[in-house]
NUMAR-926811 format. One line per 8 residues: for each residue x, y, z of C-alpha. Coordinates in steps of 0.05 Angstrom, whole numbers. Each point is the difference from the previous one (the first is absolute). Layout:
BEGIN
X Y Z ~ ...
***
This chain:
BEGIN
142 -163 645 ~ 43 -36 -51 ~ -47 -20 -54 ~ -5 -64 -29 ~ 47 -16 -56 ~ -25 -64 -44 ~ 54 -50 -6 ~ 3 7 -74
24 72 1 ~ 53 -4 53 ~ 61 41 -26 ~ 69 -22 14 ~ 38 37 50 ~ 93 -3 -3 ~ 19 -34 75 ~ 60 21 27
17 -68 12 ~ -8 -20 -77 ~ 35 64 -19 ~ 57 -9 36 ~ 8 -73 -30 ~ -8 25 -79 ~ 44 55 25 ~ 69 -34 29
36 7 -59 ~ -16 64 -34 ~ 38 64 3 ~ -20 60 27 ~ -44 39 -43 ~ -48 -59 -9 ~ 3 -5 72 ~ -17 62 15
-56 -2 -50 ~ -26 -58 30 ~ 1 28 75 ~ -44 60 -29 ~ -56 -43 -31 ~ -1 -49 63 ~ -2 68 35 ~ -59 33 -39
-32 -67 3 ~ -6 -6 66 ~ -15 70 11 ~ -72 -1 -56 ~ -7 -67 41 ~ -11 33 69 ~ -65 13 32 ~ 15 82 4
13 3 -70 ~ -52 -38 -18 ~ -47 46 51 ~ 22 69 -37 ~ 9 -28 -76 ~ -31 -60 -16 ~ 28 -60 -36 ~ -3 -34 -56
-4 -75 -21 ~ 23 -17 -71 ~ -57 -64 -24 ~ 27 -45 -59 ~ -57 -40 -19 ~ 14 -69 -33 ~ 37 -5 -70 ~ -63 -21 -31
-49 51 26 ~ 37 63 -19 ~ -27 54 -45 ~ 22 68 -23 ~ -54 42 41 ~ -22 61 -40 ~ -56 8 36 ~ -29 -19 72
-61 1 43 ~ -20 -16 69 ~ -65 -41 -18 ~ -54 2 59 ~ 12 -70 12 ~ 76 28 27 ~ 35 -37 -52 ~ 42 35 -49
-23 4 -71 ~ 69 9 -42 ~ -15 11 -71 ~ 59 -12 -60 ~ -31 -17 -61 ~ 65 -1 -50 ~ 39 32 55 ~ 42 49 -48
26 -61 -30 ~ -9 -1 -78 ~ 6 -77 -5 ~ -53 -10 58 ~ -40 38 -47 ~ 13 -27 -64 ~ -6 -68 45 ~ -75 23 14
28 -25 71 ~ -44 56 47 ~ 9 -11 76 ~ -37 23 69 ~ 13 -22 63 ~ -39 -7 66 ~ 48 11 58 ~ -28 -3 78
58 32 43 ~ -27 -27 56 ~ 12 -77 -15 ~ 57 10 -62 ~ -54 -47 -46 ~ -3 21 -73 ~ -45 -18 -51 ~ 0 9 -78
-58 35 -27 ~ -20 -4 -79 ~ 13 55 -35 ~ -47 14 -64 ~ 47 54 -31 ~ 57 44 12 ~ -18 52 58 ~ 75 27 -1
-15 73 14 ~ -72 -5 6 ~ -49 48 51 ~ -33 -22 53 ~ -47 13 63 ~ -43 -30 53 ~ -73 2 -12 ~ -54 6 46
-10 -79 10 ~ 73 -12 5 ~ 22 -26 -65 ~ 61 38 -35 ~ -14 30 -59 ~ 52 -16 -44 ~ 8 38 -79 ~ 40 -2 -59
74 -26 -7 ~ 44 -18 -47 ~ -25 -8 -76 ~ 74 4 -25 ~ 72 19 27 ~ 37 64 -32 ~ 40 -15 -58 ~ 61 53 -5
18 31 -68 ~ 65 -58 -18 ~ -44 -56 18 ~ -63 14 -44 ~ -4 -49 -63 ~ -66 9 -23 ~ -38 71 -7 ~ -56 26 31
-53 43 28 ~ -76 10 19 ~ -51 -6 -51 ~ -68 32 7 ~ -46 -47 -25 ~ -70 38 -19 ~ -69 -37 -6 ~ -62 49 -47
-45 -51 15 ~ -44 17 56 ~ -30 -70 5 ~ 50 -22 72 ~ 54 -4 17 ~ 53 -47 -33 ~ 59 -43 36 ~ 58 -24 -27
53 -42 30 ~ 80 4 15 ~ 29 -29 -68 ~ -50 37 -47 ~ 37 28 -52 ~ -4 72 -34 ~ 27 -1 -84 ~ 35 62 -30
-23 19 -73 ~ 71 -29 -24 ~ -19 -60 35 ~ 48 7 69 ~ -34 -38 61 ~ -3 30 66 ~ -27 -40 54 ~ -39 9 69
34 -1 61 ~ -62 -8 49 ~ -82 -11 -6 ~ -36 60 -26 ~ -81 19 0 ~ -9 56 -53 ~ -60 45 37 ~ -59 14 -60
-15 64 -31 ~ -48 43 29 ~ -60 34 -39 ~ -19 66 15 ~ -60 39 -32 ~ -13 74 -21 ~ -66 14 -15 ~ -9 63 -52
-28 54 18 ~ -81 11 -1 ~ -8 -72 -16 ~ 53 1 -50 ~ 45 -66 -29 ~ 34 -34 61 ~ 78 -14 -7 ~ 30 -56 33
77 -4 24 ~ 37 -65 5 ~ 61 6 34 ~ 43 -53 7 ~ 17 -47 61 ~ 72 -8 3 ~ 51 -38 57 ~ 77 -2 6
47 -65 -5 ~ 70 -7 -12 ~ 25 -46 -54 ~ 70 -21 -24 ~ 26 -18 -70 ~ -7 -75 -19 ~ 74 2 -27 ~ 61 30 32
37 55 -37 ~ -7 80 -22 ~ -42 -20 -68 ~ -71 -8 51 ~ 20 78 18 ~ -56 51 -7 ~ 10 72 11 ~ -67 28 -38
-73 3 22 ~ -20 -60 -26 ~ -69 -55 -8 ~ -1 -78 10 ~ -48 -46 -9 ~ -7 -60 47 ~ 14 -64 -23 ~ -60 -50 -9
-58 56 -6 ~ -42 -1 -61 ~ -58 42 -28 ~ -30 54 38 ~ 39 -6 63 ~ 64 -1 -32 ~ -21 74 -21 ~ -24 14 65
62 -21 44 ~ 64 21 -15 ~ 71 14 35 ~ 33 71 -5 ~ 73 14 22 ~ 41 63 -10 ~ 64 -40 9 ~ 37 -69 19
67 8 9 ~ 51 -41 38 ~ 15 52 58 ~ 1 -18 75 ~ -59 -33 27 ~ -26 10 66 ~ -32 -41 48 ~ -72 -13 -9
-58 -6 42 ~ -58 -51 16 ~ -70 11 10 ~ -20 -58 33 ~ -28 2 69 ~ -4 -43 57 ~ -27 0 74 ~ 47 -51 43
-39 -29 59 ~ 29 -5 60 ~ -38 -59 19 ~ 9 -49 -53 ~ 62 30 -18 ~ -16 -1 -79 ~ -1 56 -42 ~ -78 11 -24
0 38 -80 ~ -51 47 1 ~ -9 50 -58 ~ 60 31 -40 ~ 18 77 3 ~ -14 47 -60 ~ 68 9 -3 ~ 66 -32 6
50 9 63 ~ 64 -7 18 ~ 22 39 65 ~ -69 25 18 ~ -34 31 63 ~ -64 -26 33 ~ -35 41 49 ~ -47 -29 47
-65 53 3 ~ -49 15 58 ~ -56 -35 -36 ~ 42 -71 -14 ~ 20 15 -71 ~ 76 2 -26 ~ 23 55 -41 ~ 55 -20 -48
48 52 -33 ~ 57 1 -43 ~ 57 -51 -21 ~ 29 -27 -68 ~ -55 -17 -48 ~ -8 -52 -52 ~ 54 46 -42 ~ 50 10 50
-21 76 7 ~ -29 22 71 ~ -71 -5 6 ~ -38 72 -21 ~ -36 26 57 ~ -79 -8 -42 ~ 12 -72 12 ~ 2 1 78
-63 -56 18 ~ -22 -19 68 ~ -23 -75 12 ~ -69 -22 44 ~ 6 -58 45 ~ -70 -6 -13 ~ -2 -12 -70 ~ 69 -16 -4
15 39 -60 ~ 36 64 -21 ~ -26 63 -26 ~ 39 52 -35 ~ -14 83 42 ~ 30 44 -57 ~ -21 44 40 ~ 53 -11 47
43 17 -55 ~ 74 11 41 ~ 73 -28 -17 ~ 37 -19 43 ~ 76 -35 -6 ~ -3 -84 17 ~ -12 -23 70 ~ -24 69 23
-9 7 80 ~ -75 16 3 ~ -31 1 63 ~ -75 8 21 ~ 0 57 45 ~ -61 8 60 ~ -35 34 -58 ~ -33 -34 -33
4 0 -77 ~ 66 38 12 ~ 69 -36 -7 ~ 71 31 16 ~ 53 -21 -54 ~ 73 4 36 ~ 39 5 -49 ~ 35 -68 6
-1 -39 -56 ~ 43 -66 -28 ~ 24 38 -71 ~ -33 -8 -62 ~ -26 62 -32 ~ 33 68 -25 ~ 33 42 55 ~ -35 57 -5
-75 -30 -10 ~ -40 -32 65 ~ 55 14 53 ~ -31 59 40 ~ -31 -24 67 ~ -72 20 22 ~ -74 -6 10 ~ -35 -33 -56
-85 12 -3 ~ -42 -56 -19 ~ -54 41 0 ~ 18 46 -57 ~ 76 -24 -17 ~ 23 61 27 ~ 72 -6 26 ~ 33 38 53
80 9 -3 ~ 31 5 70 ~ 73 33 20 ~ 59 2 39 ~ 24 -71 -16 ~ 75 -3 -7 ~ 41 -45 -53 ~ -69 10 -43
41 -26 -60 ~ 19 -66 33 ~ -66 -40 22 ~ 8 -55 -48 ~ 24 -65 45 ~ -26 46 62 ~ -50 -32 55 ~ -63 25 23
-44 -16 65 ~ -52 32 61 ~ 49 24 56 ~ -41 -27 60 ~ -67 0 7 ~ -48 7 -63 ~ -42 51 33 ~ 65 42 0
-5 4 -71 ~ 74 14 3 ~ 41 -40 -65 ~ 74 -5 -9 ~ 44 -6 -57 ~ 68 -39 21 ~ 68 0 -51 ~ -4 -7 -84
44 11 -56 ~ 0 35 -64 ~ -42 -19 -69 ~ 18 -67 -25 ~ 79 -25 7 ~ 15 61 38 ~ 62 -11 57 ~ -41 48 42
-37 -11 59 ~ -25 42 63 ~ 1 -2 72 ~ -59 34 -1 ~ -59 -11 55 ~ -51 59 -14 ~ -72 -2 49 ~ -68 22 -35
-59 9 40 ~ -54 -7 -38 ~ -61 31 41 ~ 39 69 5 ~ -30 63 -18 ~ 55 4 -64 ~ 37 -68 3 ~ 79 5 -20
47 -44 10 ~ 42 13 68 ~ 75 -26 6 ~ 17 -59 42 ~ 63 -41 23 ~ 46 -19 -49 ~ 23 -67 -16 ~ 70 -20 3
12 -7 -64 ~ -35 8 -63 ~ -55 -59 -8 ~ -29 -25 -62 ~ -53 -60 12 ~ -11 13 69 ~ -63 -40 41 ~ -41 23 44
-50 -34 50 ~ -42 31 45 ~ 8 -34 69 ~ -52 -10 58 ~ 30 51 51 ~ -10 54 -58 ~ 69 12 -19 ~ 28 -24 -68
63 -48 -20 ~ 40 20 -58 ~ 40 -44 -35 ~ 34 -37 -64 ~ 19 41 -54 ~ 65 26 -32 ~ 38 63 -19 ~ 7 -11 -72
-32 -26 -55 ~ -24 -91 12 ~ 55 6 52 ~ 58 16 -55 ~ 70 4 39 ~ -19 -34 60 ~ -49 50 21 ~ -48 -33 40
-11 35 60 ~ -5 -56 54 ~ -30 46 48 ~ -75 8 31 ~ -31 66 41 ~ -59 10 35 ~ -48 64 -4 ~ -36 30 60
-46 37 -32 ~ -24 33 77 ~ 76 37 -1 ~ 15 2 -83 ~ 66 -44 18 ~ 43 -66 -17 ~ 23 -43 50 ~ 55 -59 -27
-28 -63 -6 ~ 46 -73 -6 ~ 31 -3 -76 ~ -35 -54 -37 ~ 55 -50 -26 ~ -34 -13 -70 ~ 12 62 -43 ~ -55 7 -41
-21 58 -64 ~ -46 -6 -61 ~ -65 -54 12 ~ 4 -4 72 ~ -59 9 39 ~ -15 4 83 ~ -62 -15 28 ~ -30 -3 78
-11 -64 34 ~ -57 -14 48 ~ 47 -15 50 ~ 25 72 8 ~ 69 -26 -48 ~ 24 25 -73 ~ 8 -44 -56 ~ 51 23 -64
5 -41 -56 ~ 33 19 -70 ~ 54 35 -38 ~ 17 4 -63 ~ 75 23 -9 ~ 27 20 -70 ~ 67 -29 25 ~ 30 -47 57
71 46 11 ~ 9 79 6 ~ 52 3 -61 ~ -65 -33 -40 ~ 29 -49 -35 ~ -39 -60 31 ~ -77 -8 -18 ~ -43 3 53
-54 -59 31 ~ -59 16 23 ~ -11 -8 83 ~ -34 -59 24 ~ 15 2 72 ~ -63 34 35 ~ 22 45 71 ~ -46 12 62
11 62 37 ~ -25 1 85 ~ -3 62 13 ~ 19 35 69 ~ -66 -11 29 ~ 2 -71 -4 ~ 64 -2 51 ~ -35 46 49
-54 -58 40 ~ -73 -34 -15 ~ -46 41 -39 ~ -72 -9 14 ~ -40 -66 -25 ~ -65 21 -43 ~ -53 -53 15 ~ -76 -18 -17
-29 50 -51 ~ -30 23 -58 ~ 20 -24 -65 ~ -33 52 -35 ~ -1 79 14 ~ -42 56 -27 ~ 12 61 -10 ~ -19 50 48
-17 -49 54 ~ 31 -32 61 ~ 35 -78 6 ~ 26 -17 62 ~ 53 -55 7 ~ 25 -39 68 ~ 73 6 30 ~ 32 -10 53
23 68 20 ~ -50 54 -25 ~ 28 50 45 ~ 70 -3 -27 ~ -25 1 -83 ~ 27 74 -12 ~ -26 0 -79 ~ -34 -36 -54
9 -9 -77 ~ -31 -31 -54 ~ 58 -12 -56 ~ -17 -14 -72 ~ 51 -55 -22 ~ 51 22 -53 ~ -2 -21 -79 ~ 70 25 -17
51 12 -60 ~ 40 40 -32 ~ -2 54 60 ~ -80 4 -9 ~ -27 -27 62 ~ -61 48 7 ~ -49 -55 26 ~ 24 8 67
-28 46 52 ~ -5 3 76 ~ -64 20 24 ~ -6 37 81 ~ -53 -34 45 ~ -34 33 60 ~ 5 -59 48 ~ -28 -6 63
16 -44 57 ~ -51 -51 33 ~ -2 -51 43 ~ 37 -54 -32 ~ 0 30 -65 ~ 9 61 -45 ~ -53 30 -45 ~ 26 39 -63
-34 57 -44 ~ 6 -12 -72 ~ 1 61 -46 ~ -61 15 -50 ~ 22 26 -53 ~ 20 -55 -61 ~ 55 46 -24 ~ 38 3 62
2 -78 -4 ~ -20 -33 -68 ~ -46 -69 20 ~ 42 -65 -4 ~ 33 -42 51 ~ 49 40 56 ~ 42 -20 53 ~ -23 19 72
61 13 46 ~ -2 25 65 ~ 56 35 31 ~ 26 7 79 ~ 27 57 34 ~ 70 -28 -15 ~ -11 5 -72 ~ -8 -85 -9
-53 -10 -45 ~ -41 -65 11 ~ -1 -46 -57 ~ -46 13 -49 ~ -78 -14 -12 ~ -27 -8 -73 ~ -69 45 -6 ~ -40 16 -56
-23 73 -9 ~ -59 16 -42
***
């Protein structure tokens, strides 16, 4: 089977013809050149190629309906959900100009969706009723050292009245005793203090204990210039308060100086539905985010962890909350008191309560803090180290995903680089098994070369494509790789697949169509040229992969059936050839960026064959397969998965 290639993505192929005409006058080098590209052309162009690699389709979507894609998710409605906000782009920012798009690959038909803030580098995951979960973002971009005009740093602001909580908004403004202003960057609610008795004892004189509520917010100095620099522990009052609460609020900072200034995170949440295709606010984190990890739990809830804060410091580990879909509202577990580096690969294991932390990570944090891979306890916030993982010191810009089949509770951790700037990167593919006696990682193939930024997507015939990414730091010196692999995870080896044309590095994301396909999108490229001399753009051109098993015939048709599926019980769904339906798999769809992608998972059926139809077995146990909306795929004895069916589990 050839599959069907919309007219709106059709790539451009050299004819000899046309190539011979351009041609008639050059000399021989170009020639030669020439011959070799009409050459390889032709060759990715023929069905055997196509049968053993693949091939990929470079889509440029309209002038006016491009975005820089940081982020992107196949929605259950099978359109693609790519999210920009500012896009890395300071004057989108300063702008307030924050952009999603709706993309459906199967028509090419975009749509603009409001965007209420900046989600660049926010968290996200699917929840049980399909909406994405989508938290924090962008408060403010990173101001390096040079740049900085105006000094700052967090104040603690402290309330001693225990009569509620107090909010403030962005603007309010905190006075020095010499009379220096120093003003709020964001909204701020100031918690009240708490009273606590002690009773004497035998009926003795009771004490009471105020102690004081107290919140974070960063402000800046209301003129440019080192005289508004503070390097003492030092009290402000806030501007406009009178009486007793001027007594009982106050500011504290230690200093506010006019050193680098990081990036700094949101805490606004939203859940984007699918359906109207709006984003829905629901209620704001405890704590600000930028870069964070949500985890999708057995019971529906989303535990959030890490990124920047509201300071530009990474999030401490007491603040790690977890969000209802009930309620709709976060609650801080300091008892899941663990740091972890930003975007950490967390994934729920067939445990449940227990997740398995890779390793893999997008970079900020200390190098030696949060980096070792292994089993973290919900239960008691015990954690587990694991071994035998090689490159250990170069995870940051790695990628993490299940190789095959969830029940195989077997995770692998593909390329990465060294701590921040670094020119290093890895090659590395190491194999965990995680339902081992004494897990440790286990080598694998190498890559070709050493990958940071790689993406990986778990495919329908359980093995898993590899590509994007390059071998130095946002692509410096030309280094993006312009190569793709694909893991068997049945014989622990690579087999090539077709080079993508679009090289792409930092922000670039992959993500699973229902249609068995692979859509990339992204990059992010400090510079255009490898002597690095030329600034890069930002990609805009999106790429569909077909993999191999789209060349090889008709896959099977799934028809009538449930739209709906339980766990632990049986669905059965009409095709044409039940006999020939080798396997069957329920794929979560993919929330991707920055190498996190831990939202998808393939989950084994038993199927059985019956006359005019197959029934399937789903799993029941929640922690195998989180509830929320999957993609049913059935697969032939050739390999050819069928196109998918959306199901809910739960």
């Amino acid at each position: 089977m050839t599959p069907l290639v919309p007219h709106w993505i059709r790539r451009k192929v050299i004819l000899p013809v046309a190539a011979a005409a351009v041609l008639g006058g050059a000399n021989i080098p170009p020639l030669w050149s020439a011959v070799t590209q009409w050459q390889h052309e032709r060759l990715i162009n023929s069905a055997n190629y196509k049968e053993l690699h693949g091939f990929w389709q470079v889509v440029e979507l309209p002038k006016g309906q491009r975005v820089n894609a940081i982020h992107a998710a196949l929605l259950p409605s099978g359109k693609i959900l790519l999210i920009a906000g500012s896009g890395n782009d300071r004057a989108q920012f300063d702008a307030g100009t924050f952009k999603t798009l709706v993309f459906d690959p199967a028509s090419g038909a975009t749509k603009f969706v409001p965007t209420p803030t900046d989600l660049f580098c926010a968290g996200h995951t699917f929840l049980p009723d399909g909406k994405l979960l989508v938290a924090g973002g962008t408060l403010r971009y990173e101001l390096l050292e040079p740049a900085v005009k105006r000094a700052g740093g967090t104040m603690t602001v402290k309330n001693e009245s225990p009569d509620g909580d107090r909010s403030f908004p962005k603007g309010t403004t905190f006075v020095a005793t010499d009379g220096k202003r120093y003003i709020a960057n964001d909204d701020f609610v100031v918690p009240s203090a708490t009273k606590t008795e002690i009773k004497g004892r035998n009926g003795g004189h009771t004490s009471v204990t105020v102690t004081a509520g107290q919140t974070a917010v960063w402000v800046d100095a209301a003129e440019d210039g080192t005289g508004h620099v503070r390097t003492g522990h030092a009290q402000y009052h806030l501007d406009g308060l009178t009486g007793v609460d001027a007594q009982n609020i106050y500011g504290i900072a230690d200093k506010i100086d006019l050193e680098k200034q990081d990036y700094q995170g949101r805490k606004e949440t939203y859940e984007f539905n699918p359906f109207t295709e709006q984003y829905e606010r629901v209620a704001d984190m405890h704590e600000k985010r930028w870069y964070p990890t949500l985890t999708g739990l057995p019971d529906g809830s989303v535990l959030a962890v890490s990124g920047l804060d509201g300071s530009g410091e990474v999030v401490d580990g007491t603040q790690n909350e977890v969000y209802d879909p009930k309620t709709k509202q976060w609650t801080v577990r300091r008892d899941l008191d663990r740091y972890f580096p930003t975007y950490p690969a967390l994934f729920q294991t067939d445990r449940a309560g227990v997740l398995f932390y890779s390793g893999s990570n997008a970079g900020y944090g200390p190098a030696d803090k949060g980096r070792d891979p292994g089993f973290w306890n919900l239960a008691d916030n015990s954690f587990e180290a694991v071994p035998g993982l090689r490159d250990a010191d170069l995870l940051e810009t790695s990628m993490s995903t299940w190789a095959g089949p969830v029940q195989d509770q077997t995770v692998m951790v593909v390329g990465g680089g060294g701590v921040g700037e670094s020119s290093k990167s890895s090659r590395r593919i190491d194999i965990i098994k995680l339902n081992e006696a004494s897990p440790r990682f286990q080598r694998g193939p190498d890559l070709p070369e050493g990958t940071r930024y790689p993406n990986l997507v778990q495919l329908p015939d359980d093995t898993v494509l590899i590509t994007n990414g390059s071998s130095n730091y946002r692509g410096r010196n030309g280094s993006d790789n312009h190569t793709a692999r694909i893991y068997h995870p049945d014989s622990n080896t690579l087999t090539v697949a077709a080079d993508p044309h679009v090289g792409r590095n930092y922000h670039s994301a992959a993500v699973l169509l229902p249609d068995g396909r692979v859509l990339t999108v992204g990059s992010d490229p400090l510079f255009r040229d490898k002597k690095n001399t030329i600034s890069g753009t930002f990609e805009q051109r999106l790429e569909i992969y077909t993999p191999p098993y789209l060349f090889r015939g008709s896959g099977p048709v799934i028809g009538e059936g449930p739209t709906t599926v339980r766990y632990g019980q049986q669905a059965t769904f009409t095709t044409l050839l039940p006999d020939n339906v080798r396997s069957a798999r329920l794929i979560r769809p993919s929330a991707a960026t920055h190498m996190l992608n831990t939202d998808q998972r393939s989950v084994a059926l038993d199927v059985e064959a019956g006359a005019g139809s197959v029934t399937v077995t789903v799993p029941s146990s929640p922690a195998l397969m989180p509830p929320g909306p999957y993609m049913l795929f059935l697969v032939d004895k050739n390999g050819v998965p069928s196109q998918a069916r959306w199901v809910q589990v739960g």
